[in-house]
Z-matrix of the N, CA and C atoms (Angstrom, degrees):
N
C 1 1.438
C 2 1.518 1 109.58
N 3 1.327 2 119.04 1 150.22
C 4 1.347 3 115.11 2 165.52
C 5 1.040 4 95.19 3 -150.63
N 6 1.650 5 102.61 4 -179.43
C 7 1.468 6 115.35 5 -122.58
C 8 1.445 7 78.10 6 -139.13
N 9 1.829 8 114.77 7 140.82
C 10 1.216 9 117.28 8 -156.61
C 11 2.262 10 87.05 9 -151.39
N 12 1.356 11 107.22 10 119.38
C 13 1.305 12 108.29 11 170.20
C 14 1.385 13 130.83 12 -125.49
N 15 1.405 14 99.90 13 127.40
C 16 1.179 15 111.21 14 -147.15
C 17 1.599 16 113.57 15 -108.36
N 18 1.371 17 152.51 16 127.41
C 19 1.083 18 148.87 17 -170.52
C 20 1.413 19 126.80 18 -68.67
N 21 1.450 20 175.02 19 143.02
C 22 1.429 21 147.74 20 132.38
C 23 1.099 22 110.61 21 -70.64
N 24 1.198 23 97.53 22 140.24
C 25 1.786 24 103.67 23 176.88
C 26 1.772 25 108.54 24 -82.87
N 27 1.171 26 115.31 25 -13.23
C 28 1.747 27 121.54 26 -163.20
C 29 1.876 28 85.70 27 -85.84
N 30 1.263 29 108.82 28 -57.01
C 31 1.468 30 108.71 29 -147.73
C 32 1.628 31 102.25 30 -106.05
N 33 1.467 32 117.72 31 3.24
C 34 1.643 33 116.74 32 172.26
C 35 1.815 34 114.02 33 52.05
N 36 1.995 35 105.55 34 34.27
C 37 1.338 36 108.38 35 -176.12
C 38 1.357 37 94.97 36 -121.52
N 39 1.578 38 116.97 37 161.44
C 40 1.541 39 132.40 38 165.31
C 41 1.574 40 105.97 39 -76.37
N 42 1.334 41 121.87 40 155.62
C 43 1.361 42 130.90 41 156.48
C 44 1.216 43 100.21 42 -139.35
N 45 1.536 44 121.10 43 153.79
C 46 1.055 45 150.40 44 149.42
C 47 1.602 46 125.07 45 -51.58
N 48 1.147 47 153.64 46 134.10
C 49 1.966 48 158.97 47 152.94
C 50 1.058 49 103.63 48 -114.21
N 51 1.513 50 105.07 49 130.14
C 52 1.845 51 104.30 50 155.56
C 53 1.255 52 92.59 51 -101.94
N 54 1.604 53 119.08 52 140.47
C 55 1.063 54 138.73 53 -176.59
C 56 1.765 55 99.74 54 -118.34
N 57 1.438 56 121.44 55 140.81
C 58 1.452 57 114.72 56 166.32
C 59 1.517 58 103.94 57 -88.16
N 60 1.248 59 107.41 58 160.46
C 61 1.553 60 129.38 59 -156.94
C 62 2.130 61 98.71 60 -72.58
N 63 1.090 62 107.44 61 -38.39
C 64 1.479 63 112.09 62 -175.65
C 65 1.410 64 103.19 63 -65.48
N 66 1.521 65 126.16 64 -49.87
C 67 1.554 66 138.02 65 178.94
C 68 1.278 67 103.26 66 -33.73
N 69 1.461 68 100.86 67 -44.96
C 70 2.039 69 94.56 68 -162.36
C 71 1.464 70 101.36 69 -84.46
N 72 1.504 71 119.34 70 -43.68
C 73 1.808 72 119.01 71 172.53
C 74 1.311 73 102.47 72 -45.52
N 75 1.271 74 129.68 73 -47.73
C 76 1.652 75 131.36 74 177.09
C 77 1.672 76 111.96 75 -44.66
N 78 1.196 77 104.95 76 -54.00
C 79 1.338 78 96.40 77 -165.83
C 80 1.496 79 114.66 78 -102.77
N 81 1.748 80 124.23 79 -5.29
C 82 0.987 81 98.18 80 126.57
C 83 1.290 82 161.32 81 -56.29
N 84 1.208 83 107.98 82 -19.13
C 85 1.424 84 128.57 83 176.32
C 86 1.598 85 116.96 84 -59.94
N 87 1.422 86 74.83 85 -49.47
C 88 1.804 87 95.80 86 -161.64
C 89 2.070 88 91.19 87 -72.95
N 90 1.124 89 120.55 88 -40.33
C 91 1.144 90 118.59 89 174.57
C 92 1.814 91 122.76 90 -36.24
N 93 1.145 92 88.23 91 -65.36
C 94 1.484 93 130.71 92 177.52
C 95 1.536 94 105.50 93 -32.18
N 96 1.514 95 108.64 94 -79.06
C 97 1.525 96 137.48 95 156.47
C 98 1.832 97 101.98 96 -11.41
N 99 1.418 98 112.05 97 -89.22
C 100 1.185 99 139.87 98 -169.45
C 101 1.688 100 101.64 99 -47.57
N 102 1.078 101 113.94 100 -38.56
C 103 1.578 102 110.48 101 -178.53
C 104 1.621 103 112.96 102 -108.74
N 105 1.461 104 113.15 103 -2.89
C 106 1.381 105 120.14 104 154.27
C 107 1.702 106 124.25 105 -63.28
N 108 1.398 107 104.91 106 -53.04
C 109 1.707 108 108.55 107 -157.87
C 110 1.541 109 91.70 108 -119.12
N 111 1.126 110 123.84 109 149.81
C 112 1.567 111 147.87 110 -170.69
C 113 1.498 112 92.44 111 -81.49
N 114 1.349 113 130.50 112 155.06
C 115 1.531 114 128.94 113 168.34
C 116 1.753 115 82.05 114 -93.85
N 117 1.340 116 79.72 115 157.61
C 118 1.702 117 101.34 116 169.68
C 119 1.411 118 100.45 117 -150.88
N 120 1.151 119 109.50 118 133.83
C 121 1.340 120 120.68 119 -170.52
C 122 1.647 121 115.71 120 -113.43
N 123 1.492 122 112.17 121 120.58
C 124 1.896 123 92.40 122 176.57
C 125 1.449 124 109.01 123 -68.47
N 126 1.063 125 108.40 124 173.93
C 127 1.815 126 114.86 125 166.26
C 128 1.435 127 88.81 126 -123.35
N 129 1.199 128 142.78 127 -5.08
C 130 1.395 129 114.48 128 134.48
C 131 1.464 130 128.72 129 51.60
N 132 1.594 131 73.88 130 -118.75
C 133 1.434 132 98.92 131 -174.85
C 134 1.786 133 122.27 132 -97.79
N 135 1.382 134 90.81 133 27.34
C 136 1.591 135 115.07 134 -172.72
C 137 1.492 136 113.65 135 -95.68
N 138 1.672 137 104.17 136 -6.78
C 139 1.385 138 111.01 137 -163.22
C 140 1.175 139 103.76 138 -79.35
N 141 2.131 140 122.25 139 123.45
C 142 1.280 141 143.06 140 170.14
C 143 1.575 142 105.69 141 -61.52
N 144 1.648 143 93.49 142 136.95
C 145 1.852 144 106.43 143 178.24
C 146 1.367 145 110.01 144 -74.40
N 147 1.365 146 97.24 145 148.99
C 148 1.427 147 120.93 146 -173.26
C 149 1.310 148 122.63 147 -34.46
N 150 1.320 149 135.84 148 161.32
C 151 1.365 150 104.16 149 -176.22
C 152 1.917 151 97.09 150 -109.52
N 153 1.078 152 111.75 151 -174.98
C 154 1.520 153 99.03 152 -157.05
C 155 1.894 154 99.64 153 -74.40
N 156 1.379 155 115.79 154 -21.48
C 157 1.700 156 107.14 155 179.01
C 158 1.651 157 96.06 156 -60.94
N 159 1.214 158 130.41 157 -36.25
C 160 1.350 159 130.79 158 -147.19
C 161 1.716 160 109.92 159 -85.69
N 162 1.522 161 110.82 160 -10.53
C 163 1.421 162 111.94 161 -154.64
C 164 2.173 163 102.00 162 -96.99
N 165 1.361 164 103.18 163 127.26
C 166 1.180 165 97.51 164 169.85
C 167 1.442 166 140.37 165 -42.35
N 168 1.282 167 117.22 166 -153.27
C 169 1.720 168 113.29 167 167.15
C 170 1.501 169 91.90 168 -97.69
N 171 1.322 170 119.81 169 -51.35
C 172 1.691 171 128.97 170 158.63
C 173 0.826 172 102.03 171 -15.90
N 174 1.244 173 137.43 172 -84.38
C 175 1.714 174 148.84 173 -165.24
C 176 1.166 175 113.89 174 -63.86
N 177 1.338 176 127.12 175 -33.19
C 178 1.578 177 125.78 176 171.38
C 179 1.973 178 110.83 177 -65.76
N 180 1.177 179 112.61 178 -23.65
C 181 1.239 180 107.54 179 -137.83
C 182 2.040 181 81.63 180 -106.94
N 183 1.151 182 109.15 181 -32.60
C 184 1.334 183 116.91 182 176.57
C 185 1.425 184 112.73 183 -70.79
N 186 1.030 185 112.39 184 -28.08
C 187 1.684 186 126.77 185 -168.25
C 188 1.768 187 85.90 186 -97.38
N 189 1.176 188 149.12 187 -79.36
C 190 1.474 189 137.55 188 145.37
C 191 1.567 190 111.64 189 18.04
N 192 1.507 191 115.52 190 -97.33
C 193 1.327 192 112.44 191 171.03
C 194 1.755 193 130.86 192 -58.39
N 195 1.369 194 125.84 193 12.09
C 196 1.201 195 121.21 194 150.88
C 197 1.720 196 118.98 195 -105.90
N 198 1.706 197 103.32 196 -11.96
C 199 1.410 198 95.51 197 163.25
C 200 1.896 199 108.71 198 -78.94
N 201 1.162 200 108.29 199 -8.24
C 202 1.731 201 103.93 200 -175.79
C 203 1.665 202 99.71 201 -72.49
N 204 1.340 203 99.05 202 -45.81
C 205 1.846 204 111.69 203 -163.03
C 206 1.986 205 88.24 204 -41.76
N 207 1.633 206 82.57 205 -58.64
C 208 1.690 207 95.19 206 -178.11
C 209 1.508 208 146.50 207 -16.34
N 210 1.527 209 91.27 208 -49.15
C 211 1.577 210 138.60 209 -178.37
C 212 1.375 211 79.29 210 -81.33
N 213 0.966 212 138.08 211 -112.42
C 214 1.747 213 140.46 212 -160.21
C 215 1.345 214 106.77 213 -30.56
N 216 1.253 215 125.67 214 -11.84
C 217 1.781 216 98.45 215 -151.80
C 218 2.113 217 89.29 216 -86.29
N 219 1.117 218 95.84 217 174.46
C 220 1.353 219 116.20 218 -173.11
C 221 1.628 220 104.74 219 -84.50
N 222 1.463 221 113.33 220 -36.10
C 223 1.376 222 91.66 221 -179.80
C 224 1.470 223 118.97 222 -109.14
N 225 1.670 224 93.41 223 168.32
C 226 2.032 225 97.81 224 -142.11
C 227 1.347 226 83.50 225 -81.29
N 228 0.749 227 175.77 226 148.91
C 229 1.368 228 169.22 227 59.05
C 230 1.625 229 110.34 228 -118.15
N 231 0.973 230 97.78 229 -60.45
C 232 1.933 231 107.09 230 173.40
C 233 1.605 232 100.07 231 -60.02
N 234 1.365 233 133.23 232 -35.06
C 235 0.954 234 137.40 233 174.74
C 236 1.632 235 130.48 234 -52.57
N 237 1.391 236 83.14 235 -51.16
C 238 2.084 237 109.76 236 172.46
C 239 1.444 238 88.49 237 -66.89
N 240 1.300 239 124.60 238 -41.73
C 241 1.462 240 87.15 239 -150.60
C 242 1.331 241 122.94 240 -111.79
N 243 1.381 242 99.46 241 17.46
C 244 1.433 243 133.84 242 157.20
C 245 1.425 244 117.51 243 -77.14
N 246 1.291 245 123.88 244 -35.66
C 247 1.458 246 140.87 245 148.76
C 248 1.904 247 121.85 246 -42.22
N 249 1.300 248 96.99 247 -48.24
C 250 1.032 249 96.92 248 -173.38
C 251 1.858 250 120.03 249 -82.52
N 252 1.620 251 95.78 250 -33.97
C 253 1.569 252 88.84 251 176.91
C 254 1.595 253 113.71 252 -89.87
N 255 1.474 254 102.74 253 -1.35
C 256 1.746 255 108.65 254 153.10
C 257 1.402 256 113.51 255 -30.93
N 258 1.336 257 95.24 256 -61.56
C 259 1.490 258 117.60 257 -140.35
C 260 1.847 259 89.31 258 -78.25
N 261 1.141 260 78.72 259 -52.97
C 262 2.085 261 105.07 260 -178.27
C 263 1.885 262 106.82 261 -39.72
N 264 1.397 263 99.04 262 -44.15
C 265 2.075 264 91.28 263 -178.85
C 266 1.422 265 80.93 264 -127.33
N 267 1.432 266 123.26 265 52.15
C 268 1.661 267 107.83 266 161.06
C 269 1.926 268 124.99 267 -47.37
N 270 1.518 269 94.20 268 -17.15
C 271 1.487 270 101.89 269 -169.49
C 272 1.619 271 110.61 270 -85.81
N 273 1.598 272 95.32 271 -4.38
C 274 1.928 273 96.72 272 -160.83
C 275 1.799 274 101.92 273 -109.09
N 276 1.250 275 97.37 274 -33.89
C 277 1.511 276 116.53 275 -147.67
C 278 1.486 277 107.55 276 -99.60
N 279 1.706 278 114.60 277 131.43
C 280 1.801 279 101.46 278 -175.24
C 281 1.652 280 87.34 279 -111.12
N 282 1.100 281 112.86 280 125.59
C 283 1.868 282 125.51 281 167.26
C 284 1.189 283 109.85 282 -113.75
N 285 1.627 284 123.54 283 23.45
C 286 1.667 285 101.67 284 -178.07
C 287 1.327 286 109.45 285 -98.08
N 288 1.617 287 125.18 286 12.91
C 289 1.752 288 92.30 287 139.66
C 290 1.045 289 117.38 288 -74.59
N 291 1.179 290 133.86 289 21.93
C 292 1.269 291 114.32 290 162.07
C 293 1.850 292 121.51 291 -124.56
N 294 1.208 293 101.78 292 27.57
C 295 1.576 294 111.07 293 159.27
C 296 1.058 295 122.09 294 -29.34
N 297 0.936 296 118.24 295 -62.63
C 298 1.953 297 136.77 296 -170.59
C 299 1.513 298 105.85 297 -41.11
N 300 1.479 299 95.64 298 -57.59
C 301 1.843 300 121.58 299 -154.40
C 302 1.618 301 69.57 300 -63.65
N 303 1.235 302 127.17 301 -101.79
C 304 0.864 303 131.23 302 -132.08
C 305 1.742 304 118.63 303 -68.46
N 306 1.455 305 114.18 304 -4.48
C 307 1.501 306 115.80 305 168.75
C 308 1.606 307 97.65 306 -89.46
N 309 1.658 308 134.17 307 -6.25
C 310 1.337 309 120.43 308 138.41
C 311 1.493 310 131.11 309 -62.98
N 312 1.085 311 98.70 310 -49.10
C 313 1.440 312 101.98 311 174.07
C 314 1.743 313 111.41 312 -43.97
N 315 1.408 314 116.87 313 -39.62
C 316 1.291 315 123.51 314 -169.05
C 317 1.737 316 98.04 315 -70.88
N 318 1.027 317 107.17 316 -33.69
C 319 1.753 318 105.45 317 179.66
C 320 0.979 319 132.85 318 -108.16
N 321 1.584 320 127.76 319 -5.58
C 322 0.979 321 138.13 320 162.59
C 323 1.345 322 138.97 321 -93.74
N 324 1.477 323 104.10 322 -31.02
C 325 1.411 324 125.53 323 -171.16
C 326 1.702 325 110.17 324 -61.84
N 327 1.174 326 99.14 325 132.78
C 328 2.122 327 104.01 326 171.51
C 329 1.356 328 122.85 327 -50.51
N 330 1.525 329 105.16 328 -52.85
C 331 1.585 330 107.23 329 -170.73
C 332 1.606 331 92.42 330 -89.08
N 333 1.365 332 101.15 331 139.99
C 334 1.406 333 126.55 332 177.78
C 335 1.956 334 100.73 333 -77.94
N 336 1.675 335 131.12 334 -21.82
C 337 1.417 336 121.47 335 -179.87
C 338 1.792 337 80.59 336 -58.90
N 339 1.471 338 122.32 337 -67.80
C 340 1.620 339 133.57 338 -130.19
C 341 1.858 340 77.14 339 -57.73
N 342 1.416 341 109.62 340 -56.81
C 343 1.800 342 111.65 341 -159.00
C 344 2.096 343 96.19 342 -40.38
N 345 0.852 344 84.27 343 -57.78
C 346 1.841 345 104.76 344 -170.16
C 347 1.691 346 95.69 345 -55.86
N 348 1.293 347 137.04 346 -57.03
C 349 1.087 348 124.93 347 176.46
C 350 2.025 349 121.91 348 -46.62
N 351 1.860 350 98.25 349 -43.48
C 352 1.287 351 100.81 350 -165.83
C 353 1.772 352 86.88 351 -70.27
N 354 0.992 353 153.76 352 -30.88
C 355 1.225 354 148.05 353 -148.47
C 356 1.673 355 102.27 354 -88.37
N 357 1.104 356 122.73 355 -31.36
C 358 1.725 357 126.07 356 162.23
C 359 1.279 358 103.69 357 -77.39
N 360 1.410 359 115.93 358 -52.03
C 361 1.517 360 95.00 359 172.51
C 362 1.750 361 133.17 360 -55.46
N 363 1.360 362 114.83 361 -56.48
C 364 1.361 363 101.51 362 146.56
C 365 1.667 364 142.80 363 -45.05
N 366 0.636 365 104.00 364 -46.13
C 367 1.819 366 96.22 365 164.26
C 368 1.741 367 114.21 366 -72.46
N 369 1.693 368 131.83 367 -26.54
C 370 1.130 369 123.71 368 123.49
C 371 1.521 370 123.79 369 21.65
N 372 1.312 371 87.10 370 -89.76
C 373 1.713 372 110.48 371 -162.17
C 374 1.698 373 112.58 372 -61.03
N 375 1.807 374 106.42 373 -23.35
C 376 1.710 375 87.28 374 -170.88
C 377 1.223 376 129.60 375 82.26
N 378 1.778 377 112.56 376 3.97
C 379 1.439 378 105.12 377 -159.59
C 380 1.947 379 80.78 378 -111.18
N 381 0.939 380 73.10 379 151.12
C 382 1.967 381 102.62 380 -176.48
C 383 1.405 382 109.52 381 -57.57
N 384 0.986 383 123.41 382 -68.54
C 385 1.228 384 151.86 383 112.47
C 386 1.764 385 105.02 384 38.41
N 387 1.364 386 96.47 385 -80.98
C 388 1.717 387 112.33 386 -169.17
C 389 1.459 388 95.28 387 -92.60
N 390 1.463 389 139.03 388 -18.64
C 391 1.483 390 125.67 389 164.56
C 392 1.519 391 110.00 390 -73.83
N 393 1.066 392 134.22 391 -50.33
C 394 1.603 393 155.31 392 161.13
C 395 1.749 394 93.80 393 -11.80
N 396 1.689 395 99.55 394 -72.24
C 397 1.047 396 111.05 395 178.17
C 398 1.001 397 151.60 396 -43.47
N 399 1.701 398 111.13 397 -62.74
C 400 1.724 399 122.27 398 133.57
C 401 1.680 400 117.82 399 -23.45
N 402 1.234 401 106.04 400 -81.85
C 403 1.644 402 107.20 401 -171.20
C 404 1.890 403 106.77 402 -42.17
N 405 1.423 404 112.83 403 -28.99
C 406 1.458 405 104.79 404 -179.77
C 407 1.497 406 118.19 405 -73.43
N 408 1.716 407 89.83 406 -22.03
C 409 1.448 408 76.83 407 -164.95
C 410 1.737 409 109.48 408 -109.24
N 411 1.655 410 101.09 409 9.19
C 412 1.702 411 103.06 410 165.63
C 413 1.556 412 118.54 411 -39.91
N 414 1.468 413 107.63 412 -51.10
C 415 1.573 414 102.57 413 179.54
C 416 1.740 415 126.79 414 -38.83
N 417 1.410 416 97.88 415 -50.94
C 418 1.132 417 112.85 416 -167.50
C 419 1.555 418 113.85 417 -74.70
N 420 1.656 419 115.48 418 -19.25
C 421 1.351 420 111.38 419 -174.70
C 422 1.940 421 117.31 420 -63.34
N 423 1.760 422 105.44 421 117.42
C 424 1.406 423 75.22 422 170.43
C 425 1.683 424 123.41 423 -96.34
N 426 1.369 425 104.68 424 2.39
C 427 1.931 426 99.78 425 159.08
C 428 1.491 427 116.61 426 -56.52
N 429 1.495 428 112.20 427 140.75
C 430 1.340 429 87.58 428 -171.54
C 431 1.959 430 95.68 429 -118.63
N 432 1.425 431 120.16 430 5.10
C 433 1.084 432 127.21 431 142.11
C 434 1.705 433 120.43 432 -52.84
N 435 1.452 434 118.28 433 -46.17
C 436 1.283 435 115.73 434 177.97
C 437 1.613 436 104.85 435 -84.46
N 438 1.015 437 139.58 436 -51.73
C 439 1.478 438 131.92 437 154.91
C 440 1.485 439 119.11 438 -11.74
N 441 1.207 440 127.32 439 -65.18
C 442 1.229 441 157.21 440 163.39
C 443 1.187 442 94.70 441 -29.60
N 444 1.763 443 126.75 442 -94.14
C 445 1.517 444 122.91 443 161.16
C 446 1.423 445 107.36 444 5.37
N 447 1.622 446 86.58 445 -92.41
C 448 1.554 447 117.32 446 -136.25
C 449 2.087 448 88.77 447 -40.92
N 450 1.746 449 118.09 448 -55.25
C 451 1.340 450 110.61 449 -168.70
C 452 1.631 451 102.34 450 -60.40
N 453 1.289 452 141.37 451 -10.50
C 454 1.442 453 122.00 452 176.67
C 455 1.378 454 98.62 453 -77.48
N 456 1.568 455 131.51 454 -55.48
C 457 1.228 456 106.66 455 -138.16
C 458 2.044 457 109.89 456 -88.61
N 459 1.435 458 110.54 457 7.05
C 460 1.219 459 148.31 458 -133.51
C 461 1.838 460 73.14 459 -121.66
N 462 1.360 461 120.69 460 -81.21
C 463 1.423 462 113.03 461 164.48
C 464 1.190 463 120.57 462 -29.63
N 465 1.756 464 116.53 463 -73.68
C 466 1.386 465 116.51 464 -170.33
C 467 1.637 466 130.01 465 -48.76
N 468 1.185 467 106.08 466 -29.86
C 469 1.602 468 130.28 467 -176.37
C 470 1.408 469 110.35 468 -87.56
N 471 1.516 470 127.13 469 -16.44
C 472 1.525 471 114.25 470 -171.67
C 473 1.983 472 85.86 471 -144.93
């Protein structure tokens, strides 16, 4: 063991450490190391994603099925924000397996932003299907902020 003393800076007193004998070979070592060899870093795996002109049909369609996973997953956050870049490359991206999820989301969900988001996101998509849907279910909305929506984008699309 040795004996290692150490100062406080609060109280301007010495203390005593027993240190085991391997601890200190350790960190000399490790010292040593660190001020021996230069880090070098790859950039690798540093390389920034494509930007959306750059991305194949490949790449659209892969990026597609992890925004679906998205749409399904259980938690709200991965959920929103799967919603949002829906909406965001609505022109690139096919999510209608995941219609369902997200015409729940439109009726189920607590916060009225998420309800109002899934409702741009569905009309988004273009699918018949999810306009059909909306327009059926304007009557019934009692937000009248999402109402509001729902008859623009319900206009714009038909």
């Amino acid at each position: 063991m040795y004996t290692v003393k150490a100062i406080s800076t609060n109280h301007r007193r010495a203390r005593a450490y027993s240190v085991p004998r391997g601890t200190m070979l350790l960190a000399a070592a490790l010292a040593f190391m660190l001020a021996a060899s230069p880090a070098t870093a790859s950039t690798d795996d540093l390389a920034l994603p494509k930007a959306k002109d750059e991305m194949s049909v490949v790449d659209w369609a892969a990026y597609s099925s992890r925004l679906v996973d998205g749409l399904r997953s259980s938690n709200d956050g991965i959920m929103q924000s799967a919603l949002r870049l829906s909406i965001q490359y609505a022109g690139f991206v096919d999510v209608s397996p995941a219609l369902l999820e997200v015409m729940k989301v439109y009726r189920e969900h607590d916060d009225e932003r998420v309800r109002h988001l899934a409702v741009v996101a569905l009309a988004s998509t273009g699918s018949r299907m999810a306009l059909g849907y909306l327009q059926l279910s304007k009557d019934f909305e009692s937000s009248a902020a999402i109402k509001r929506t729902i008859k623009a984008v319900t206009a714009e699309a038909g």
